[in-house]
Phi, psi and omega in degrees: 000157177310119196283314190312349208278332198255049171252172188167129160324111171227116176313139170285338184314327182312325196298114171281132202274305171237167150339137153286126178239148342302159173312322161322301189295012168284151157297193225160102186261081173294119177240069222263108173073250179230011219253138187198126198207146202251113164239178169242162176315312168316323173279354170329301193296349200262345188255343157271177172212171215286165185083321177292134140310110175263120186235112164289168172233137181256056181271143166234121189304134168259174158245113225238047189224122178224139149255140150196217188231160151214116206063254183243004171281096214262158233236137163256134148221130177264105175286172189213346166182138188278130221262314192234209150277343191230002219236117183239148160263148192220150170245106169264121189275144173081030189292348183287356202229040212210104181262157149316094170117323166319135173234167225216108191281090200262165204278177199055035166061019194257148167233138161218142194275145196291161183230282177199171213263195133230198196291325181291355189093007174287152175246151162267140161286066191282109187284171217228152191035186214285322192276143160310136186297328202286345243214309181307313198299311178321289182296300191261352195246156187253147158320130169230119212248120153006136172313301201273015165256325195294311213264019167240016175197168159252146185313150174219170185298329159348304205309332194303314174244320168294342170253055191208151188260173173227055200226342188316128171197356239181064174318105165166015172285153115226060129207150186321123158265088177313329211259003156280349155335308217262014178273128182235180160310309218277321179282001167256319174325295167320275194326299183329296217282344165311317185088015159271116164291130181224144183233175172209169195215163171218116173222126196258133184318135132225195196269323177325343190273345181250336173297123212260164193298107144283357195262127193287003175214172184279344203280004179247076206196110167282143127262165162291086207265186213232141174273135171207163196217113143287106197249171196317335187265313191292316186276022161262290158343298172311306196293334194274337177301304179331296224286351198257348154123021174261152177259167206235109170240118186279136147305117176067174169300323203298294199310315162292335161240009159296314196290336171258027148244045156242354186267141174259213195270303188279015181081056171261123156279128202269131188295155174216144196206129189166223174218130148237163172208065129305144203218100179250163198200136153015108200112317176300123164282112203273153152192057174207024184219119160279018202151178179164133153208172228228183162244238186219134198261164198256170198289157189063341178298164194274002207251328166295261182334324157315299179281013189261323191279327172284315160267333187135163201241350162287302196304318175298327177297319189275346141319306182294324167289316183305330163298319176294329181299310188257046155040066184292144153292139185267155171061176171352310214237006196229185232257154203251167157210178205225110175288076160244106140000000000 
């Protein structure tokens, strides 16, 4: 398909900086069918029903944003996925100035060496000594807040917990599964008394998820793929809810898309422990997911397009548009919205 077809008007005023507090208290654009009603995060428990499944991802962002030098060069690099024990891929800024073998001087004092590119330009990374890189990553590394949040503010300590779920266990995201932000205790209390059930999966996030579509049609669009795990228990629990007549809602795109690369032709989901770089679009038979939901995506992006393939790509353009109208917050830090067929 045309990548242009999944374009849409977004005011940047729309683009949310921080959070909403409490986290609960974001709006919620419910969009049942071609059926489309302004709700808040906080009204969830009243638009699920006992039996439904909420399925997270318990990934947790590192900080995994490095500034440093090489020679007189100063150096960006964003990891984005892990390779080794020691060893990460990066989309590294100022990359022309970064050779095979070069090493790279990062603020704390950690250094590490170019290993090799891959075909997209990304570099591998081999950290240098003794400490676990997560220990390294701690002392030298920044939060990595969306392109379109870095480049209007600079990161601060807030991020630190705001740009974290409160599902986090499972070190090795960097980037947020943001449409799990607006969730507190307190709204997991409400679901517990609904009788809406929630699992989790781990799919670490990578940066590759902020990289826009350059390709003028989609079938020419690499993704970039992400490690995730499913284990043997959870995906009996997802099948036995299915089956007994609960619906299955992923929290965010991450989660919706580990599940559909673990379901199989007959929508029995399968334990999975790997990489995927499902790329869904228009067309796509979705089948392991009954919802989702998610928060609101910037245009042409491939995340746009998921939710175009789960309702239709006129019902989201006429959604989306009515968000910017009724002036919904955009991206990572801004308001969900709940997605049913």
């Amino acid at each position: 398909m045309r990548v242009d077809l999944f374009d849409f008007d977004l005011p940047t005023d729309r683009i949310a900086l921080r959070p909403a507090r409490p986290r609960d208290s974001a709006r919620m654009l419910l969009v049942e069918g071609d059926r489309i009603s302004d709700r808040m995060v906080v009204d969830l428990p009243s638009v699920l029903r006992p039996g439904d499944v909420l399925v997270f991802n318990d990934t947790r962002v590192i900080p995994a944003q490095l500034e440093g030098k090489r020679g007189e060069a100063s150096i960006g690099a964003t990891l984005h996925k892990r390779e080794g024990l020691r060893e990460w891929w990066a989309f590294v800024r100022n990359a022309k100035r970064v050779r095979d073998g070069d090493a790279i001087d990062f603020d704390g004092g950690v250094r590490a060496s170019a290993v090799r590119r891959d075909d997209a330009g990304a570099i591998l990374l081999h950290f240098h000594g003794d400490e676990p890189v997560e220990l390294l990553l701690e002392r030298a590394g920044e939060m990595p807040l969306p392109p379109y949040i870095a480049s209007k503010r600079g990161t601060d300590e807030a991020d630190r917990d705001d740009y974290q779920t409160i599902f986090a266990r499972h070190e090795g995201a960097v980037a947020a599964p943001t449409a799990a932000l607006h969730f507190t205790d307190r709204l997991l209390a409400l679901l517990d008394e609904r009788g809406v059930e929630r699992e989790t999966l781990t799919l670490h996030v990578g940066a590759g998820t902020f990289l826009p579509v350059k390709a003028d049609d989609t079938s020419n669009h690499k993704m970039h793929s992400e490690w995730g795990r499913i284990d043997e228990a959870t995906a009996d629990r997802l099948n036995r809810a299915r089956a007994a007549g609960g619906r299955l809602i992923a929290v965010g795109t991450t989660s919706l898309r580990l599940l559909e690369s673990a379901v199989g032709p007959d929508g029995k989901i399968q334990p999975f422990d790997g990489d995927t770089a499902i790329f869904i679009t228009p067309g796509y038979r979705f089948r392991a997911i009954d919802g989702l939901m998610t928060n609101f995506h910037l245009p042409k992006s491939t995340l746009f397009m998921l939710v175009s393939a789960l309702m239709g790509l006129d019902t989201m353009k006429t959604a989306y548009a009515r968000a910017v109208d009724e002036g919904y917050r955009f991206y990572s830090y801004g308001d969900a919205s709940l997605l049913l067929p």
